[in-house]
C-alpha atoms as one frame of an Amber mdcrd trajectory, in Angstrom:
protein
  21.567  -4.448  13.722  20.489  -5.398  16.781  16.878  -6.934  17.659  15.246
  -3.543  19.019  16.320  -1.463  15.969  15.099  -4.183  14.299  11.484  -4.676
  15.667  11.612  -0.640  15.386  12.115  -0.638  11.321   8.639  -3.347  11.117
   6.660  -1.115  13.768   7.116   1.656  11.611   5.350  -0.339   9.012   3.268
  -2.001  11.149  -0.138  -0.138  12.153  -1.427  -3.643  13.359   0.970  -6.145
  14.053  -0.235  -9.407  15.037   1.056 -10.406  17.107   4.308  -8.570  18.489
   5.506 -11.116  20.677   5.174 -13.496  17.628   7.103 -10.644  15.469   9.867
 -10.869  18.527  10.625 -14.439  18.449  10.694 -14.329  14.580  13.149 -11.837
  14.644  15.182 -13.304  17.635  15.515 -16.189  15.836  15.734 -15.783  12.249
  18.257 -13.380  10.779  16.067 -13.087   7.096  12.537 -13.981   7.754  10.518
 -13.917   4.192   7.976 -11.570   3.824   5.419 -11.261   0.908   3.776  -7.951
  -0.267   0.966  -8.376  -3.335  -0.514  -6.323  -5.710  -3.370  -6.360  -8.169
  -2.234  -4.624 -11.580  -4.517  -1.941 -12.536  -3.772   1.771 -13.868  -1.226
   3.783 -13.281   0.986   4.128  -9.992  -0.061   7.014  -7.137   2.038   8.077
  -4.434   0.562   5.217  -1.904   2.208   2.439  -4.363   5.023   3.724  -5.808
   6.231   5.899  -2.912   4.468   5.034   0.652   4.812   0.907   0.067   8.352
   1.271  -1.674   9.200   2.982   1.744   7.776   0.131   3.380   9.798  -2.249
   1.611  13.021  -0.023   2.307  12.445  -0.197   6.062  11.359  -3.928   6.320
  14.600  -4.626   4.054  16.446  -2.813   6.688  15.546  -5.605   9.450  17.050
  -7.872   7.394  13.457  -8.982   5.814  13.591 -11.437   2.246  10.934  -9.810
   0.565   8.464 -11.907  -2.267   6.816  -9.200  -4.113   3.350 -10.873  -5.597
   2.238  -9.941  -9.043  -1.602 -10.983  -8.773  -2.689 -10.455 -11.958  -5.134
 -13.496 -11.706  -6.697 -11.583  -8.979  -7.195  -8.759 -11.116  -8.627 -10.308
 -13.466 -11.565 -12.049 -11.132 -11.779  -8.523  -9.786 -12.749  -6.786 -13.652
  -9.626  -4.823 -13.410  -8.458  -3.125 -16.892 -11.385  -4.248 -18.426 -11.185
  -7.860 -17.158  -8.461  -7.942 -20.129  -5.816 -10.664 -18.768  -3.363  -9.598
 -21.296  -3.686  -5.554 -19.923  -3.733  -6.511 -16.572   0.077  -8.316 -17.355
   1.368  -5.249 -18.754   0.108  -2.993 -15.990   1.967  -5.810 -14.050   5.236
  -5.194 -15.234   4.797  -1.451 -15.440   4.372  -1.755 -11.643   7.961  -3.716
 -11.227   9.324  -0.844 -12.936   8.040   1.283 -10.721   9.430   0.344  -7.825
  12.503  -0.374  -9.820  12.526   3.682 -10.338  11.749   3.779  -6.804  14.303
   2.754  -5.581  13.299  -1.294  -4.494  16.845  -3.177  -5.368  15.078  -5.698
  -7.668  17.865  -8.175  -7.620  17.002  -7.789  -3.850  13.486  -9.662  -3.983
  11.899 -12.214  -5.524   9.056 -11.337  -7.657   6.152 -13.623  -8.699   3.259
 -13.868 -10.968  -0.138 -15.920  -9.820  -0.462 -16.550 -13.350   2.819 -19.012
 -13.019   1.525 -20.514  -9.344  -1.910 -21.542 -10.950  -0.274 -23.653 -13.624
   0.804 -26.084 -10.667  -1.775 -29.101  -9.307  -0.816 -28.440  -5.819  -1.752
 -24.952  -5.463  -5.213 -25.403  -6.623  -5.242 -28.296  -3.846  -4.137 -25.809
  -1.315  -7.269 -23.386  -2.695  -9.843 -26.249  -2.525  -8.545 -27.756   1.167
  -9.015 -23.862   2.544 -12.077 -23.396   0.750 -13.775 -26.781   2.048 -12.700
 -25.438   5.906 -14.292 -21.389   5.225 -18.183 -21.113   5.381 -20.197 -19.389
   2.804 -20.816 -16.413   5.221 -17.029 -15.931   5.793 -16.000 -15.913   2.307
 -18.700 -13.280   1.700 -17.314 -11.379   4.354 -13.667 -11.683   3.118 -15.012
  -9.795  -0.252 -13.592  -6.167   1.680  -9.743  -7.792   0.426 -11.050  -7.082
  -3.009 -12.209  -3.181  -2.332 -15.498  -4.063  -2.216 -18.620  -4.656  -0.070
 -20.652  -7.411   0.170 -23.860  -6.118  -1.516 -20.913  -5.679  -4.306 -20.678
  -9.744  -4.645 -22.244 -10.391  -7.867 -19.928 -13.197  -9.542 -19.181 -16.564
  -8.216 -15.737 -16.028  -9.029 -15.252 -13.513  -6.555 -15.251 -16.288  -4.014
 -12.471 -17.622  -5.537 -10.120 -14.225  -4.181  -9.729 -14.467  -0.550  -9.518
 -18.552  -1.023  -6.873 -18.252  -3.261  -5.115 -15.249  -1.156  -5.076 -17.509
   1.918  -3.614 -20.352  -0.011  -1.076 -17.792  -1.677   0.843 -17.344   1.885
   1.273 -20.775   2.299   2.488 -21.341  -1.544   4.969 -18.393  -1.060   6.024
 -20.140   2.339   6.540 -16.716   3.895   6.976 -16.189   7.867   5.266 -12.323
   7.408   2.485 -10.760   5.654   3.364  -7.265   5.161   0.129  -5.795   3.429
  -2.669  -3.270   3.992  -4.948  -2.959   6.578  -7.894  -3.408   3.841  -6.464
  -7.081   3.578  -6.295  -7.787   7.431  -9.135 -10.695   6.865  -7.379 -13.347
   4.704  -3.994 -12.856   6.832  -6.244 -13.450   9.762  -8.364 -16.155   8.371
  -4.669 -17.553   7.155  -3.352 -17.628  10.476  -6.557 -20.072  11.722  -6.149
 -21.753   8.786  -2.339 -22.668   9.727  -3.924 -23.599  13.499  -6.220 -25.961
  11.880  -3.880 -27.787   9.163  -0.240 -27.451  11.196   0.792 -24.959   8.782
   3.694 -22.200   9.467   1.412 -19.422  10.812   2.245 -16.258   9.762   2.560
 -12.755  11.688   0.704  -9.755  10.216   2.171  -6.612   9.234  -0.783  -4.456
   8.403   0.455  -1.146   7.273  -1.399   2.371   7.158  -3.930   3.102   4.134
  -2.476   6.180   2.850  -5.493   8.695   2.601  -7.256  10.325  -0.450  -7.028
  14.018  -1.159 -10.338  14.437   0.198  -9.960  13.678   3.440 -12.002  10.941
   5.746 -15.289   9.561   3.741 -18.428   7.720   5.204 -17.535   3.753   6.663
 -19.259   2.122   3.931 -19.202  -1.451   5.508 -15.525  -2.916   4.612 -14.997
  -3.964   8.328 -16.728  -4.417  11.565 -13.932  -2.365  13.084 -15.402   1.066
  12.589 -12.157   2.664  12.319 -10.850   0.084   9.926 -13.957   0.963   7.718
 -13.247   4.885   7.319  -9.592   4.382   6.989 -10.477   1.810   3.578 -13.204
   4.090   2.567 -11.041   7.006   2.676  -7.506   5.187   0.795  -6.029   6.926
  -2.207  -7.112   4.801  -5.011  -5.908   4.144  -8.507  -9.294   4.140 -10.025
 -10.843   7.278  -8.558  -7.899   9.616  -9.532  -9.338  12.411  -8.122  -8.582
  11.173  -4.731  -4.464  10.479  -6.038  -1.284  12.133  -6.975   0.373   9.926
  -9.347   3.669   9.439  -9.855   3.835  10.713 -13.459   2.138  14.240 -12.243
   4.169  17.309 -12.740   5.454  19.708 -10.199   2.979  21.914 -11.250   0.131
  19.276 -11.320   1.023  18.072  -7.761   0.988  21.532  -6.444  -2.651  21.773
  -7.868  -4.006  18.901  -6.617  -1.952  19.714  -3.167  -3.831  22.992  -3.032
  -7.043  21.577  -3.502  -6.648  18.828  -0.917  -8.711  18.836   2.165  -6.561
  20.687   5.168  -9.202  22.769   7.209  -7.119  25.059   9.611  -6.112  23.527
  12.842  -7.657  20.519  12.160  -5.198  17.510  12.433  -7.163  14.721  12.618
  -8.383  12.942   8.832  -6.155  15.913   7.074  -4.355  14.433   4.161  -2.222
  16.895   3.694  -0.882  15.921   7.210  -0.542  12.063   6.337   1.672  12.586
   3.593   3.543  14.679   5.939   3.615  12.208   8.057   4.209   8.324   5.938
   5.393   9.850   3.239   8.176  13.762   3.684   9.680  12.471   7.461   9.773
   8.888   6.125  11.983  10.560   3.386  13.659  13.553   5.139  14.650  14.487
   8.647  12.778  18.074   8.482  10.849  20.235   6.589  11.393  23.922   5.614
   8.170  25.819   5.117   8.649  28.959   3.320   6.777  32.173   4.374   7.048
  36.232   4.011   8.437  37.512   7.255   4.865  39.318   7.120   3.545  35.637
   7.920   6.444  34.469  10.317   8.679  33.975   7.780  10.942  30.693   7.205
  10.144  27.911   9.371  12.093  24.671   9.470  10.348  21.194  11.685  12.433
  18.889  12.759  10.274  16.486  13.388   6.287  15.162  12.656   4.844  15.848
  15.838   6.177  19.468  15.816   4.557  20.107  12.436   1.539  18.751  14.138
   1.787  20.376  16.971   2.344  24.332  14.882  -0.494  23.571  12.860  -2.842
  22.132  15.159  -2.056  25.701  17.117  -2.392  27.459  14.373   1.176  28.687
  13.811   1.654  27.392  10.130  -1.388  28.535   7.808  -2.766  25.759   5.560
  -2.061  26.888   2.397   1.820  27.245   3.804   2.022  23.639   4.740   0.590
  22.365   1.012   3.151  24.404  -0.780   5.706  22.565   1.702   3.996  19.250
   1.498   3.589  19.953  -2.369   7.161  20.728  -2.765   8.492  17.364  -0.845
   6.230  14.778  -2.272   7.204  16.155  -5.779  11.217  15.767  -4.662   9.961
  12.146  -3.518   8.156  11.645  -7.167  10.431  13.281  -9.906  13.207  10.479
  -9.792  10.212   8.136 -10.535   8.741  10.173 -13.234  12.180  10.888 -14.779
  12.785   7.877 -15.376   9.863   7.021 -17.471  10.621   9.853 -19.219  14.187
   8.945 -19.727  14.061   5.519 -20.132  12.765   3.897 -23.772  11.395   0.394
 -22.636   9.648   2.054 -18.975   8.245   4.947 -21.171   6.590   2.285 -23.490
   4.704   0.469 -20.288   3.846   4.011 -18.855   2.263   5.040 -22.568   0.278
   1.693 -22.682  -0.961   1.306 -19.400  -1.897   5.143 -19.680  -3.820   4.613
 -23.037  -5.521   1.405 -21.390  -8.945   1.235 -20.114  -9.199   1.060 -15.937
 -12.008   0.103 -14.411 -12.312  -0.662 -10.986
């Protein structure tokens, strides 16, 4: 694959890259750069984990990226998740491997860690301590947004320790990319001074699109100076509000209910989620999509491409409730390998059935 192709499979990741010229030389000059995607284990997998990232990791893969795929189940734990129950958050972690694994992510293709392994080592806590003695007190507060939450949300001590120990986590992975979400664009960017200042490989940013909840754009509730940083993280399918997700265990039917209660006002194309998972999620899966209709209404229609759905429904060619029962209908092709497999399969089905019967908090 050549080096355009290339750089095009990371842009389509890539919201924010920073920087692209960096990106270039990387991938001029290194065949299989590492990259590192992390996770925090808590409840059960939506459609922004399990299919949108897995996608991710498909198209970076593609360019001929090593990927590292993070297990941070210590950051989990300083963040309360499942109950602040270390032992929970673990099995949520390996319920999430399995996910992917039913995604489709070639396991035997990536190297997956566990924080809970890196902290037993002397060196990485002396990585943690060196960043943390070069950060102020005001920037770590800021750097709380990495966490999902705001600053008048810093109540523990211990949530200081997150973005110190996420900085020093690129370095321990010794990865040349940092392929995570835009809600995290703070430690990659405090990481990348921090290389400046201790000679450190620096590391190029990947940030990739916050996949948006079912009801639509929400209020900036302070996450980011950037404004429209704030509204996209305020507005992110999350695990722990599940009214804002479609999960990958949901039924047809359940997915077509939730689809048909989404927020899609007619002709409106801007903060519609039914659009985004149009967009990141059917055309990153499929070259078109068929939208069935009475010939009263038009009758079949077939796009061959995002911007023409955008472009009919914007117009007001394709009725709303037409494009969810599309949209519906290709995000549950997307989702029923993963849910069949939990079905199918003894050992996932256990994880699913615990991590379903487990408290989440967020």
């Amino acid at each position: 694959m050549d080096l355009e192709t290339r750089l095009e499979h990371v842009r389509r990741v890539g919201e924010e890259i920073i920087t692209e010229p960096e990106l270039r030389e990387l991938l001029a000059t290194n065949d299989h750069p590492s990259a590192y995607d992390g996770f925090e284990p808590s409840g059960l997998a939506n459609i922004a984990f399990g299919v949108f990232r897995a996608a991710n990791i498909a198209d970076m893969q593609e360019a001929g990226v090593h990927f590292k795929l993070w297990v941070a189940d210590w950051f989990a734990w300083l963040n309360g998740k499942m109950g602040g129950n270390l032992d929970k958050i673990q099995e949520v972690g390996r319920y999430f491997v399995e996910v992917w694994k039913a995604s489709g992510v070639d396991i035997s293709k990536v190297d997956v860690q566990w924080t809970s392994e890196a902290v037993k080592d002397e060196e990485y806590w002396k990585r943690v301590v060196r960043i943390a003695q070069n950060v102020t007190l005001a920037r770590s507060r800021r750097a709380i947004s990495i966490m999902g939450r705001t600053e008048k949300e810093l109540v523990q001590t211990a949530q200081l320790f997150y973005p110190m120990m996420q900085v020093a986590d690129i370095f321990w992975l010794d990865v040349d990319i940092c392929q995570l979400g835009l809600d995290q664009r703070r430690a990659n960017i405090l990481a990348r001074e921090m290389a400046e200042k201790f000679r450190w490989k620096r590391p190029v940013a990947v940030h990739h699109h916050m996949l948006m909840g079912l009801q639509g754009v929400k209020q900036p509730e302070g996450y980011d100076d950037n404004a429209k940083i704030d509204v996209e993280i305020a507005s992110k399918m999350s695990k722990s509000k599940p009214e804002t997700s479609i999960f990958v265990h949901d039924s047809a039917e359940e997915i077509r209910k939730k689809m048909g209660n989404a927020y899609c006002p007619a002709k409106v194309t801007v903060g519609n989620p039914v659009l985004e998972y149009a967009k990141y999620i059917v055309f990153r899966k499929a070259s078109s999509l068929r939208v069935e209709r009475p010939a009263q209404y038009g009758g079949p229609v077939e796009f061959a491409s995002y911007a023409e759905l955008e472009s009919a429904f914007r117009k007001g060619e394709l009725h709303p409730a037409d494009l969810k029962r599309s949209v519906a209908d290709a995000v549950e092709n997307a989702v029923a390998p993963i849910r069949t497999h939990f079905e199918n399969d003894p050992s996932a089905r256990r994880l699913f059935e615990s991590v379903k019967a487990a408290e989440v908090t967020r």
